[in-house]
C-alpha positions as CSV (number, residue, x, y, z in Angstrom):
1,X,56.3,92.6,16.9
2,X,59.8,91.5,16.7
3,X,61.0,88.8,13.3
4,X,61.2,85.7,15.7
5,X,58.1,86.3,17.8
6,X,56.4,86.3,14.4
7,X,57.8,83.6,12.8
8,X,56.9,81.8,16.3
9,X,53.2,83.3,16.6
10,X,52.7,81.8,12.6
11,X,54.0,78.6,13.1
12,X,51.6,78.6,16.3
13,X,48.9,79.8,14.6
14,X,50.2,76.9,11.1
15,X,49.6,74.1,13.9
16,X,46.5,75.0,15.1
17,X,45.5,75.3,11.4
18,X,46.9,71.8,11.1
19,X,45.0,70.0,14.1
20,X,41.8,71.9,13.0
21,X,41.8,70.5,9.4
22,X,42.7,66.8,11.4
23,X,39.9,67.2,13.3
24,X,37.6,68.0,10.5
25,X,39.1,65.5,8.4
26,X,38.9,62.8,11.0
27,X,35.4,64.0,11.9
28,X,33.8,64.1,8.5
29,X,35.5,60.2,8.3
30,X,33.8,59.6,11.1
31,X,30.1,60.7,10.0
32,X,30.8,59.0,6.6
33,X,31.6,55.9,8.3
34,X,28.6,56.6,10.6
35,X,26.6,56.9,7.2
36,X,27.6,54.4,5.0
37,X,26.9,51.5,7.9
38,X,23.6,53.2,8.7
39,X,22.8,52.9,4.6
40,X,24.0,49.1,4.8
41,X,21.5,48.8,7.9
42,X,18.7,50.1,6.2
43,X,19.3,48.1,3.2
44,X,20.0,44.9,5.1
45,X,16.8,45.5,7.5
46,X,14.6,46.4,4.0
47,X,15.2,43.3,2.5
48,X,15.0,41.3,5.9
49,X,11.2,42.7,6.3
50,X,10.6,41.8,2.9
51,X,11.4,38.1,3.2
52,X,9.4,38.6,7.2
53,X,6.1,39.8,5.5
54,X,3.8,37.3,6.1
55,X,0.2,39.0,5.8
56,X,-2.9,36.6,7.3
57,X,-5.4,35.5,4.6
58,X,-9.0,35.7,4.8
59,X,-9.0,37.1,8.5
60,X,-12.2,39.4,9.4
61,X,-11.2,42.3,11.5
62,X,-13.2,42.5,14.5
63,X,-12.8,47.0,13.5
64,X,-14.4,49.2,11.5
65,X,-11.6,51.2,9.8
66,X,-12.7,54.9,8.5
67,X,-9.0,55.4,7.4
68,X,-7.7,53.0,4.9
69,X,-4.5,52.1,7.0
70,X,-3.0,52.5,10.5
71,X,-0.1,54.8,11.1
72,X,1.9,53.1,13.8
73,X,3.7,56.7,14.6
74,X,0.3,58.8,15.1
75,X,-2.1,55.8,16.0
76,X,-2.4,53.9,19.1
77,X,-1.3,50.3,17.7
78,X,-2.0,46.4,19.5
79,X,0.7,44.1,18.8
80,X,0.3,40.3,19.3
81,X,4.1,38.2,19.9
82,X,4.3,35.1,19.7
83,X,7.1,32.7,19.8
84,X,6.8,29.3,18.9
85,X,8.3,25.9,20.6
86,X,10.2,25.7,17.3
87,X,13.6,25.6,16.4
88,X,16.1,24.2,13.2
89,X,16.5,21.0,15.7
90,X,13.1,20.4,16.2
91,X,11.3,21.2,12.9
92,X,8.0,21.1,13.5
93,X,6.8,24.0,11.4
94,X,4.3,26.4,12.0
95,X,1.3,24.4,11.5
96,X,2.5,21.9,14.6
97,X,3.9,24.5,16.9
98,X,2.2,25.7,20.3
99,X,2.4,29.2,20.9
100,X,5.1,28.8,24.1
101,X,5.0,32.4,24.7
102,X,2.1,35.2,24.3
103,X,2.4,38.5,24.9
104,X,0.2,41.8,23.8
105,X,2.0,45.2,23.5
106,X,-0.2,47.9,23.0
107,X,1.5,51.2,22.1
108,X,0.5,55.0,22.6
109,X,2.3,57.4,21.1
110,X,0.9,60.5,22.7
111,X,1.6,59.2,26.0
112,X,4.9,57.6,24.8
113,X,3.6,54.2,26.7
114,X,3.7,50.5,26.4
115,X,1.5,48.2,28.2
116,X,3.0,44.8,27.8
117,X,0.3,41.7,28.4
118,X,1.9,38.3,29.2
119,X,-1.2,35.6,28.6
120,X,0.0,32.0,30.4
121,X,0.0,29.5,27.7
122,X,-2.5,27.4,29.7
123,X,-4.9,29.8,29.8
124,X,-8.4,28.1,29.2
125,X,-9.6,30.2,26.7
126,X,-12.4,30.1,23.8
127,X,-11.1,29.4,20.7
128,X,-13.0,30.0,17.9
129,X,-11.2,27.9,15.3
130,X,-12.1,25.1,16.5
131,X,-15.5,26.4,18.7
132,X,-14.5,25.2,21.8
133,X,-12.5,26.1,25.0
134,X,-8.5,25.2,25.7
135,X,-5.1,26.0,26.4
136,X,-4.1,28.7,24.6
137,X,-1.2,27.6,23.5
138,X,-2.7,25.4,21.4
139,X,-4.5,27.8,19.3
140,X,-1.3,28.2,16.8
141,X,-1.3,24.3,16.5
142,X,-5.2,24.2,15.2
143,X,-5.1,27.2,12.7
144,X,-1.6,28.9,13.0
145,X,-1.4,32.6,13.3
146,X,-4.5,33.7,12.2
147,X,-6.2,30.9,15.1
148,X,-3.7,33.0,17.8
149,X,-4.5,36.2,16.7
150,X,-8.5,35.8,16.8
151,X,-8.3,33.8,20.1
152,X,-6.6,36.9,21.5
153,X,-8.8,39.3,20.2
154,X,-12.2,37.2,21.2
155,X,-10.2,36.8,25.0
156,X,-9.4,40.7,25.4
157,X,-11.8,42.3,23.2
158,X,-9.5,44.4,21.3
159,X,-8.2,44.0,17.8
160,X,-4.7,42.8,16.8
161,X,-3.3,45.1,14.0
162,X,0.0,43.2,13.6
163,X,1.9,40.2,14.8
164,X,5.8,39.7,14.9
165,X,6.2,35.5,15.7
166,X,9.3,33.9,15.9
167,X,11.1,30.9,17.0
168,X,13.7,29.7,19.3
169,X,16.1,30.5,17.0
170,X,15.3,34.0,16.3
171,X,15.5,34.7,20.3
172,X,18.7,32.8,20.6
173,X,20.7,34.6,17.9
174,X,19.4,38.2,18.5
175,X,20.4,38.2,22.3
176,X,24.0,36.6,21.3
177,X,24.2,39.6,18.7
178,X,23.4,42.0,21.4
179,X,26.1,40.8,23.8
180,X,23.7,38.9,25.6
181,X,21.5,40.6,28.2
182,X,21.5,40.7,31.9
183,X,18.7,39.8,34.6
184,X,18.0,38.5,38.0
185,X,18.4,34.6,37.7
186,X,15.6,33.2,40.7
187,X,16.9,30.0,41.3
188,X,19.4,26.8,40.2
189,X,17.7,24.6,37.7
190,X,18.5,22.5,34.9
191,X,16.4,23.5,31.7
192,X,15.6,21.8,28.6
193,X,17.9,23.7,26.2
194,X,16.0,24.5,22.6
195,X,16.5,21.1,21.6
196,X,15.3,19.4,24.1
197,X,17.8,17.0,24.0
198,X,20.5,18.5,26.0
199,X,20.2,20.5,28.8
200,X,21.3,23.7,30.6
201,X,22.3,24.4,34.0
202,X,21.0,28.0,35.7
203,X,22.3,29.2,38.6
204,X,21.0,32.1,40.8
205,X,21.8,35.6,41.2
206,X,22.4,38.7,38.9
207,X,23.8,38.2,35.8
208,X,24.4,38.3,31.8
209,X,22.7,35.6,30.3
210,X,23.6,34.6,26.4
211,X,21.0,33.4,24.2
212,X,20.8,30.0,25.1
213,X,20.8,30.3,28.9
214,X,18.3,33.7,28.3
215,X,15.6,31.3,26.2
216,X,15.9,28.8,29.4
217,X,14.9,31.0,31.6
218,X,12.4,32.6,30.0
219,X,10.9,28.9,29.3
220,X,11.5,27.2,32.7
221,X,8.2,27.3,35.2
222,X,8.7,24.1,36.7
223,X,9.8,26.0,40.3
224,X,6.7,28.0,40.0
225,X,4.0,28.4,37.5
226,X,2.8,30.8,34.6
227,X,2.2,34.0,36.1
228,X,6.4,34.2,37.5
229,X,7.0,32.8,33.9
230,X,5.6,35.8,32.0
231,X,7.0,38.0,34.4
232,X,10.6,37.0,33.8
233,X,9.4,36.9,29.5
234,X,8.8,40.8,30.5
235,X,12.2,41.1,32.4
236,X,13.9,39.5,29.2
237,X,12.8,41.7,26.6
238,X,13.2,44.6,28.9
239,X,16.6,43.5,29.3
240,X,16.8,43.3,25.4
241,X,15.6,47.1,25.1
242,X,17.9,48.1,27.6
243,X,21.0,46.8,26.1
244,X,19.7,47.7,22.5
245,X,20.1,51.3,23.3
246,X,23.4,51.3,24.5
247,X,26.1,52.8,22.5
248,X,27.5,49.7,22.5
249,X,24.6,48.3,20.3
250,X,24.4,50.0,17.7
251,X,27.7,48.8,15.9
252,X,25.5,45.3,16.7
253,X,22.5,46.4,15.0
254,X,23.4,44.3,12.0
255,X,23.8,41.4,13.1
256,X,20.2,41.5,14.8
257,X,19.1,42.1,11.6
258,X,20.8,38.6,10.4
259,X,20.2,36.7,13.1
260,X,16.1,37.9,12.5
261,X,17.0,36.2,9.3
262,X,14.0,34.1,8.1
263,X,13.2,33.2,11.4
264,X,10.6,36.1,12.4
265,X,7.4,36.3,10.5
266,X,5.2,39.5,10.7
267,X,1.9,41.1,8.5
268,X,4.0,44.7,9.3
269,X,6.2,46.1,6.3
270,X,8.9,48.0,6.7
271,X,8.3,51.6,6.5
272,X,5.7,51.0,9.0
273,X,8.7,49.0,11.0
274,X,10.4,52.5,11.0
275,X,7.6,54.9,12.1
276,X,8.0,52.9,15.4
277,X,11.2,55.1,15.1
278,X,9.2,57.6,16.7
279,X,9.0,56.2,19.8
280,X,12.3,56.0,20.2
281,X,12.7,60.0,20.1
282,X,14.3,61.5,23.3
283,X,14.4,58.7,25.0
284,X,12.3,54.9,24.7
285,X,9.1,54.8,25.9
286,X,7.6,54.1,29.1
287,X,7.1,50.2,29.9
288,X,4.0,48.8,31.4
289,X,4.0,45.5,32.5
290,X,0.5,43.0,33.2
291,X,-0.3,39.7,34.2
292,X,-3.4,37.8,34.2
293,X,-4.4,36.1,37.5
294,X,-5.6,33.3,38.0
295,X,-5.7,29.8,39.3
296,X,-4.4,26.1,39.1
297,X,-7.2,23.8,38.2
298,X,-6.7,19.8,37.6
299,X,-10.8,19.0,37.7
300,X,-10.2,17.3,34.3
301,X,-7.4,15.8,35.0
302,X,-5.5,18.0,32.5
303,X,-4.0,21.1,34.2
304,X,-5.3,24.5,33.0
305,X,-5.0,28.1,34.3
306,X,-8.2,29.3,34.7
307,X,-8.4,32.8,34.3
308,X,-9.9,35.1,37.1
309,X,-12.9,37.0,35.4
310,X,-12.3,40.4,37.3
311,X,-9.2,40.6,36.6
312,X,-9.4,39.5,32.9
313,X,-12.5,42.3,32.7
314,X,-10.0,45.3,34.5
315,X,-7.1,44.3,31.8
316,X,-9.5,44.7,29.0
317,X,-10.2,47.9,29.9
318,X,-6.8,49.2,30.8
319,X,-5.8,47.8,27.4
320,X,-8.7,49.4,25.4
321,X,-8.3,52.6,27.2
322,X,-4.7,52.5,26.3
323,X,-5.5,52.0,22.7
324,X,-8.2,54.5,22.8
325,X,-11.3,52.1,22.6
326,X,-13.1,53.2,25.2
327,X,-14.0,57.0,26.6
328,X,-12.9,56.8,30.3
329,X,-11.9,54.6,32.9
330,X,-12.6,54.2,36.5
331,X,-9.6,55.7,38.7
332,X,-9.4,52.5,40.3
333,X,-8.6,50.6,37.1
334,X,-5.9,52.9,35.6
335,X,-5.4,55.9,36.6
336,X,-2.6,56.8,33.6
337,X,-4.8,55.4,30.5
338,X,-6.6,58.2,28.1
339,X,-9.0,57.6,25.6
340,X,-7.3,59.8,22.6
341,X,-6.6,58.4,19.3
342,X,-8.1,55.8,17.9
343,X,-11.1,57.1,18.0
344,X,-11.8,55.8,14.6
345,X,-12.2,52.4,15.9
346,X,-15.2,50.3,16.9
347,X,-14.3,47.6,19.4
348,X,-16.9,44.3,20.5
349,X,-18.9,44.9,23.6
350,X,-17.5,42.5,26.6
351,X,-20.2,41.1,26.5
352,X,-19.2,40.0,23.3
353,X,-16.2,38.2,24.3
354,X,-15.0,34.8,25.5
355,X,-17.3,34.4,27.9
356,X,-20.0,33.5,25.3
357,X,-19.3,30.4,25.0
């Protein structure tokens, strides 16, 4: 090789050197950037689930445990939500709150399925706390939490190992920190806002909703009733899944965790928070969504949605076959449920349940 061609062929090879040790440098940055934030997330979300745990005193499980705790990423889990018409406005507290919005998530992880339960607040329901039948929603206003979470279990005859419950707030801020969401507006209608002093004005069609506008629509049932209610609930937080997985989102992640603030409340700690992790692995988890059907009824004068007992009966059993309650199922009531895991659990009879009373 001639003097020059070598001298070119090493300053070549110098520069290619060069970009390499860029590129390492610049990635190595970039994973220690990546790192140090996901340390400051973990940290951040740790001490927000500490100031969230809110365990339920003196509640009887309606389950026989053989294992001295649940393992969200192995077990098949029931989770109860509840958000409460509550907000830094309105200041109610917990103990005068209704329950504005009900929903039962029941996770499998074998599967790698949700079933997702919306119950209509005016559900007439028994409610034990205060032995006698009534909306639902007004279960959290006669004994808080622990009143929601046995009325759900006595309706759908399966137990409730954790709640997450929240306010206005809470739903607000976390949609605004995820760059808002985007769903299928029905209709034009102006909403009480989460004041209910001032207003806001939906209009139709496909669109991204920020938190205010998000928690009208999911609130509004005015143009309809109950049942489209809980179905657009579903299409919110299915909208809040979807845009939480973006790439987009995760630089975001923090401030969900501070808009969660003090305003979500929860008997989960945190490292069980993170086995949900699992779910997440290779992709989020199939989504389910249910309704319970029923009918208007004004025979009291008062307007209730009374509950069609067929239907309430098949969701009990696609929700306890889904949580492993119950051997088998009927093809005709779910054809994708199984009845592993869980299998350590002992669930009441139905005929047991609400109907008792």
């Amino acid at each position: 090789m001639k003097r020059n061609e070598y001298k070119k062929a090493k300053r070549s090879s110098s520069k290619s050197r060069l970009v390499l040790k860029i590129g390492l440098v610049l990635t190595i940055a970039a994973f220690l950037t990546i790192a140090a934030y996901g340390v400051t997330l973990h940290k951040k979300a740790e001490l927000a689930a500490d100031r969230a745990y809110e365990p339920i005193q003196d509640r009887t499980p309606r389950t026989t445990l053989k294992e001295d705790s649940i393992q969200p990423a192995k077990d098949n889990v029931s989770v109860l939500l509840i958000g409460v018409d509550d907000s830094d406005d309105r200041q109610q507290g917990d103990s005068n709150s209704r329950a504005d919005a009900l929903l039962v998530a029941t996770l499998n992880p074998k599967q790698k399925t949700v079933k997702l339960l919306s119950i209509p607040r005016d559900s007439y329901v028994y409610i034990p706390e205060v032995d006698y039948k009534d909306k639902i929603t007004h279960a959290n206003a006669y004994g808080g939490t622990k009143a929601t979470i046995e009325t759900v279990e006595e309706m759908l005859d399966i137990p409730i190992d954790y709640y997450f419950k929240t306010n206005f707030n809470a739903f607000i801020d976390v949609v605004d920190a995820l760059g808002g969401v985007e769903v299928e507006v029905p209709y034009e209608r102006i909403e009480k806002d989460e004041t209910d002093a001032g207003t806001i004005h939906l209009m139709p069609g496909l669109q991204v909703l920020d938190g205010r506008h998000a928690l009208a629509l999911a609130r509004t049932r005015k143009l309809d009733n109950d049942i489209e209610r809980g179905k657009r609930q579903q299409m919110i937080i299915q909208a809040m899944m979807d845009q939480a997985k973006t790439p987009t989102a995760i630089t975001k992640f923090g401030d969900v965790i501070d808009a969660l603030g003090d305003n979500i409340k929860t008997d989960m700690k945190y490292k069980e928070m993170l086995s949900f992790l699992e779910y997440a692995k290779g992709g989020m988890p199939s989504v389910d969504t249910l309704t319970l059907e029923g009918d208007d009824d004004w025979s009291t004068g008062v307007y209730y949605w009374k509950l069609k007992d067929e239907d309430l009966q098949q969701k009990r059993l696609i929700l306890q076959s889904h949580l492993g309650l119950i051997s088998s199922l009927t093809p005709n009531v779910d054809d994708e449920t199984s009845s592993e895991g869980r299998t350590n659990r002992v669930v009441i009879s139905p005929s047991e349940g609400t109907d008792a009373n």
